[in-house]
C-alpha positions as CSV (number, residue, x, y, z in Angstrom):
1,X,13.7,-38.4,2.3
2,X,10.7,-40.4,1.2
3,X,9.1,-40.7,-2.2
4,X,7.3,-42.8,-4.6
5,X,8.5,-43.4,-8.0
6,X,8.1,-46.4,-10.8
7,X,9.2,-49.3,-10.1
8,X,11.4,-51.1,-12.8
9,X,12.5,-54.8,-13.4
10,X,16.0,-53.1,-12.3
11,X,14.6,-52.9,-8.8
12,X,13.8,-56.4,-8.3
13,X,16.3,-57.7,-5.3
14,X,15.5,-54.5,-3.3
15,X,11.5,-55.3,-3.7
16,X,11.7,-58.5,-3.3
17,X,13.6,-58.0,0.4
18,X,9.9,-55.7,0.9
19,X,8.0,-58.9,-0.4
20,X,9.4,-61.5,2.3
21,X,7.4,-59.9,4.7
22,X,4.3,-61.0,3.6
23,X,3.2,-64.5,4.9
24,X,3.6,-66.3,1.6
25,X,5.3,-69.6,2.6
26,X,4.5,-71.4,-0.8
27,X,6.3,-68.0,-2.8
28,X,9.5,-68.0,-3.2
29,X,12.0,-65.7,-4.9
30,X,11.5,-67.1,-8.8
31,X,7.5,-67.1,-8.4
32,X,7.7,-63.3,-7.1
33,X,9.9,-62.4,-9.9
34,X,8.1,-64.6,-12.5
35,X,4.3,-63.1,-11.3
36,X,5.7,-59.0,-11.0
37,X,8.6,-58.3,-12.8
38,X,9.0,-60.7,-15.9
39,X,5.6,-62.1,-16.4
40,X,5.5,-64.2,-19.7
41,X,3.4,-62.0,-21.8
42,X,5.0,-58.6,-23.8
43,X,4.5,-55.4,-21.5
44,X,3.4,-52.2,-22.4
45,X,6.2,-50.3,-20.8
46,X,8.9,-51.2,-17.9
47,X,6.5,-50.3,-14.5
48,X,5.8,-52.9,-12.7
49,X,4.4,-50.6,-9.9
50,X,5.4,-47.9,-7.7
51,X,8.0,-48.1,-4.7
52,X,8.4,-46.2,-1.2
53,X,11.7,-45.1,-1.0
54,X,13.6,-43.9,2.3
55,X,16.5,-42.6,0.8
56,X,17.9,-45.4,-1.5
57,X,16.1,-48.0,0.4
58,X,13.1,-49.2,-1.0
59,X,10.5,-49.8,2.0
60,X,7.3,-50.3,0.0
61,X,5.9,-51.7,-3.1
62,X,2.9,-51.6,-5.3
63,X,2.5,-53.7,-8.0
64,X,0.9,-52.9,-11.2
65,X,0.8,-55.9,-14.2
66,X,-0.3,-54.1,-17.4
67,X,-2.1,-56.4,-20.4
68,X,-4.2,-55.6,-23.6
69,X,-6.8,-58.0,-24.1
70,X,-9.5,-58.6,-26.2
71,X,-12.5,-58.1,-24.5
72,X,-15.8,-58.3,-26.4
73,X,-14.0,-57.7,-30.1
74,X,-12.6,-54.4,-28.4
75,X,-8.8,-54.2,-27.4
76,X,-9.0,-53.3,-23.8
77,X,-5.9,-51.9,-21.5
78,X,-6.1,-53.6,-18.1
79,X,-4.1,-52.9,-14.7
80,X,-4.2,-55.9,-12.7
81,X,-2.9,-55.1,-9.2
82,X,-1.0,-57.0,-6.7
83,X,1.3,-57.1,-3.0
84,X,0.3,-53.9,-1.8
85,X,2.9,-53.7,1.2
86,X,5.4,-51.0,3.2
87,X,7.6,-51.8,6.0
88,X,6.3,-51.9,9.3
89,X,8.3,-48.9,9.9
90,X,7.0,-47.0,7.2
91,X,3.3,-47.7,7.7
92,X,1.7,-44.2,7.9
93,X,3.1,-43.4,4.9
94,X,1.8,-46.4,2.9
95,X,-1.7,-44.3,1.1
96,X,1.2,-42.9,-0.7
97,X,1.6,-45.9,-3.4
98,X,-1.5,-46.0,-3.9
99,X,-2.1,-42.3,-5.2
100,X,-0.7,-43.3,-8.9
101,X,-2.7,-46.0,-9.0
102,X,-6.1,-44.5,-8.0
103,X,-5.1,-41.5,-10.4
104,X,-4.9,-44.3,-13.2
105,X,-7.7,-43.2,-15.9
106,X,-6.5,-45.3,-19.2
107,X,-7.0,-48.6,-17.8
108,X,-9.6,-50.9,-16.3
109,X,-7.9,-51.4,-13.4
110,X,-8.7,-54.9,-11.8
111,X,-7.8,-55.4,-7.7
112,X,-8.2,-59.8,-7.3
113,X,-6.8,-60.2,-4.0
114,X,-7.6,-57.1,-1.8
115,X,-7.3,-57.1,1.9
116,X,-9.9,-55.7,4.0
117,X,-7.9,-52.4,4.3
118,X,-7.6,-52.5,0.7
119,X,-11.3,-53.2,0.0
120,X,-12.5,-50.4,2.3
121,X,-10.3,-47.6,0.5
122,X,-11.1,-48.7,-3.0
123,X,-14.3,-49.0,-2.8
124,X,-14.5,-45.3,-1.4
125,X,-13.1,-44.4,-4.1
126,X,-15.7,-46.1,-6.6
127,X,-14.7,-49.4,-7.2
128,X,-17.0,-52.0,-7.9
129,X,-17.2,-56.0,-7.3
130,X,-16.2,-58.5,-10.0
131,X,-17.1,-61.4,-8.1
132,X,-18.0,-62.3,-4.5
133,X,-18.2,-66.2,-5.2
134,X,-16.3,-69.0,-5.8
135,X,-18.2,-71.8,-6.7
136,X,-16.5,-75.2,-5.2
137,X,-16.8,-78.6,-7.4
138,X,-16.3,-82.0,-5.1
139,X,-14.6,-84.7,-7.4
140,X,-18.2,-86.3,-7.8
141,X,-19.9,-87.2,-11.2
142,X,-23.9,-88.1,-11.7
143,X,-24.8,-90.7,-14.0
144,X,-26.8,-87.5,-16.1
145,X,-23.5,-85.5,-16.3
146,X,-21.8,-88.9,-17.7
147,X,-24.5,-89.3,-19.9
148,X,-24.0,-85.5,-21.3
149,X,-20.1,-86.4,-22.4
150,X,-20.8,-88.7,-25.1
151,X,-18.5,-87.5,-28.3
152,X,-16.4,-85.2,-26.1
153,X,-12.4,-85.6,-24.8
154,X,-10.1,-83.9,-23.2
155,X,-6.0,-83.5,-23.6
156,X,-3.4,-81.9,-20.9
157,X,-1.2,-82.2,-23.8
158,X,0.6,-78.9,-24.5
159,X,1.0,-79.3,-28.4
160,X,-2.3,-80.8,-29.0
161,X,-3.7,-77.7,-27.5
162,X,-2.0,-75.5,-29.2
163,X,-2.5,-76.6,-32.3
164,X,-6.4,-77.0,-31.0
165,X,-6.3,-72.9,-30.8
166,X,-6.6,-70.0,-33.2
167,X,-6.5,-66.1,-33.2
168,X,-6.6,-64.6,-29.6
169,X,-7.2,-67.8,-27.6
170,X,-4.0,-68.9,-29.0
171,X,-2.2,-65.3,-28.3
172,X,-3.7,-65.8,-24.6
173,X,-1.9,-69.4,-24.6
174,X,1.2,-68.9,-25.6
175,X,1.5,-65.4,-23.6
176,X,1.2,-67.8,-20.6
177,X,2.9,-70.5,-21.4
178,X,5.6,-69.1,-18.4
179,X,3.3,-69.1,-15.9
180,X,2.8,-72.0,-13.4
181,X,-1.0,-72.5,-14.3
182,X,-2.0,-75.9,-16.1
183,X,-3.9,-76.2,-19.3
184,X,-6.4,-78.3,-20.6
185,X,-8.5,-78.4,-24.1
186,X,-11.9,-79.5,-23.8
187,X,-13.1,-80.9,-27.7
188,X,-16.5,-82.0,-29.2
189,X,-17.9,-81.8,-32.1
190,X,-16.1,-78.7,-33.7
191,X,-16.2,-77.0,-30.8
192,X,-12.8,-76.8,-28.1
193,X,-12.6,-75.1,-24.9
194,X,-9.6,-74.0,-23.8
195,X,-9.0,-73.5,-19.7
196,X,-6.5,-73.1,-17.3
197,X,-5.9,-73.0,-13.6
198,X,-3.6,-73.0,-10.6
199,X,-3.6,-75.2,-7.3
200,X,-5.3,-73.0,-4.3
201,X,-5.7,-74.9,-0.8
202,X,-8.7,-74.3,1.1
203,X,-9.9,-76.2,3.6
204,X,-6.8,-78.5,3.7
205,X,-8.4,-79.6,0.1
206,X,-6.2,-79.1,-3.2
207,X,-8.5,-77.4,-5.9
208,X,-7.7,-76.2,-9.5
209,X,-8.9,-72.4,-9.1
210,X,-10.0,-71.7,-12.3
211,X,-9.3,-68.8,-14.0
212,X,-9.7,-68.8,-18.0
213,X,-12.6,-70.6,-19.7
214,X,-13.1,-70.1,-23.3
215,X,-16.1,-71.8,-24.6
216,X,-17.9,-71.7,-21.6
217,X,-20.7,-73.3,-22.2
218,X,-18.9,-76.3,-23.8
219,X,-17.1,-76.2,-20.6
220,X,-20.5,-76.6,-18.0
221,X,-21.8,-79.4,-20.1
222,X,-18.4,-81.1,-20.1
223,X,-17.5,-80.4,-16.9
224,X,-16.5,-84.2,-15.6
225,X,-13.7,-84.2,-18.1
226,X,-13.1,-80.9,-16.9
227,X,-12.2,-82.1,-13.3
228,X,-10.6,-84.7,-14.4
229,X,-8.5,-82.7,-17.0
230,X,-7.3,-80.6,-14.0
231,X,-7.0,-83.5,-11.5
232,X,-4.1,-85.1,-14.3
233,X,-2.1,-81.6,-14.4
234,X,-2.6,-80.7,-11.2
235,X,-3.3,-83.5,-8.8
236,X,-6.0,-81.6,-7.6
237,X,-9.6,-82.9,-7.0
238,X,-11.2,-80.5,-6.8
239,X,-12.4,-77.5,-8.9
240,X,-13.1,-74.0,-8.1
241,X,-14.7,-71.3,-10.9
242,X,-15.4,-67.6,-9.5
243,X,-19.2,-67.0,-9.9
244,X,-19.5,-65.0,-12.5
245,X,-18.2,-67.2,-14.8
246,X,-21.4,-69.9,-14.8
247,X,-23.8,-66.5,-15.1
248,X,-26.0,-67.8,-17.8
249,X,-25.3,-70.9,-17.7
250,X,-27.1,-74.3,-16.4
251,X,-24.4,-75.7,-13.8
252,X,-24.6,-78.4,-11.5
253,X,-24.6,-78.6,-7.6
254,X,-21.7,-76.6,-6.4
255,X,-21.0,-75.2,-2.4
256,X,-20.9,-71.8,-2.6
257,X,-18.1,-70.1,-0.8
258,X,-18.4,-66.3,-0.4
259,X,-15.4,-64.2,-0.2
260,X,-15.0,-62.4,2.5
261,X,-13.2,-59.8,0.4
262,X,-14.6,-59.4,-2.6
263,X,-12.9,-59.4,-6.0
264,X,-12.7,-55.3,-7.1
265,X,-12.2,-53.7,-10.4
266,X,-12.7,-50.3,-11.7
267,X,-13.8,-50.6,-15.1
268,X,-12.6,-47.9,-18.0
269,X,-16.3,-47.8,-19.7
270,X,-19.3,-50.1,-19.2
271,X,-19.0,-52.0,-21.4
272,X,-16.0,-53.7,-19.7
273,X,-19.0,-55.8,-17.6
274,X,-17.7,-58.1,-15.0
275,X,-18.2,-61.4,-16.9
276,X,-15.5,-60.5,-19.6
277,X,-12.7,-60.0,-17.2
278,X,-11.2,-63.4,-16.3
279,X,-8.1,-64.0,-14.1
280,X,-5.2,-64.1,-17.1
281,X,-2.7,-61.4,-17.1
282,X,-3.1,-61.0,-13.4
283,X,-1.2,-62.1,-9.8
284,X,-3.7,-65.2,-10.1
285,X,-1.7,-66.9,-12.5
286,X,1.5,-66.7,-10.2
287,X,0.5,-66.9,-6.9
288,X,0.7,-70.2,-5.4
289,X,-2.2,-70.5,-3.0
């Protein structure tokens, strides 16, 4: 008999036998477990998503990584979603783990990684797009952007950035402090800028994928030690920042790389607008790309 039900921590070895289907040579078992099932950060309640059963077997998944955040002084309930998959032999029945999820009404629920079959449905069913750019930074510096850094630095350090952050920045840091993303702390004047990113290959290039950025504007006019912040922790260098995060902002030359999926959400009200929604508390921050 088939059925969907909530998927617990509990259920992690028969999920993850579901998981080694997908084509995800750089995951292995720890990173699947870290990024669904005990992500860093305290969790509202024990789902981590919804699973097809066949009996006892579990031949689907659907995973759901709950947050609160502070968005815009407002605490905010988010559903970031992630490895939509059923077994092969189970395929027509896989709409079915979806239905909890698309009946969701107390979150903004945010979809970073959709497929194309995954794009088609929810946007039928009123989805919107966060972002359908990346913007792509080559490891290149003009003499006007080195002329911009005068009185700024930058620290991969883990204590001096901790002790460089207060109030919710500093809730956002250490709830991540178990994921595999790097940090840096961007500093001049008064002013800090805490980021963080995770390696994605593209191209057979190695960039930092971007996907928190605190004082953003300190952050555009800094952005040399930026890259070079990035290129320390995580060798790679190059950068890459979704689009919507330089809206309003003066940046410099950057290829433009759209997605050919865009990133989806579903936002609770409208004031949850696309630029506050950044890529913590979601499968970006465990997915090794």
């Amino acid at each position: 008999m088939n059925q969907v039900q909530e998927a617990t921590p509990a259920m992690f070895e028969d999920v993850h036998r579901v998981l080694e289907e997908f084509d995800s040579a750089r995951m292995r078992k720890d990173d699947w477990r870290r990024m669904l099932f005990q992500y860093p950060w305290p969790a509202e309640n024990d789902t981590r998503g919804y699973v097809l059963l066949d009996g006892a077997k579990v031949v689907g998944f659907a995973g759901t990584i709950f947050s609160t955040q502070e968005l815009n002084g407002k605490r905010e309930r988010i559903c970031n979603l992630s490895s939509w998959i059923v077994s092969r032999s189970h395929r027509w029945r896989c709409l079915e783990l979806l239905s909890p999820i698309l009946r969701l009404q107390s979150h903004t629920v945010v979809c970073s990684t959709p497929s194309p079959t995954t794009h088609s449905l929810f946007t039928r069913f009123g989805y919107q797009v966060l972002d359908d750019r990346v913007l792509l930074f080559p490891p290149l510096v003009t003499p006007r952007e080195l002329a911009g850094l005068r009185g700024a630095s930058v620290t991969t350090d883990s204590a001096e950035i901790r002790s460089g952050l207060s109030g919710e920045e500093l809730r956002r840091y250490d709830d991540h402090r178990g994921s595999i993303g790097a940090n840096i702390l961007l500093r001049r004047g008064g002013r800090s800028c805490w980021a963080t990113a995770t390696v994605m290959h593209f191209k057979h290039i190695r960039f930092a994928l971007v996907h928190h950025i605190g004082d953003r504007q300190l952050f555009w006019e800094c952005l040399p030690l930026a890259k070079w912040g990035f290129f320390k922790a995580l060798g790679a260098p190059a950068l890459a920042v979704d689009s919507r995060f330089a809206d309003g902002y003066r940046v410099p030359f950057a290829v433009t790389w759209t997605l050919s999926q865009p990133r989806l959400y579903r936002p609770l009200h409208v004031g949850v607008a696309p630029a506050l929604v950044d890529g913590l508390y979601s499968e970006l921050m465990g997915l090794r790309m």
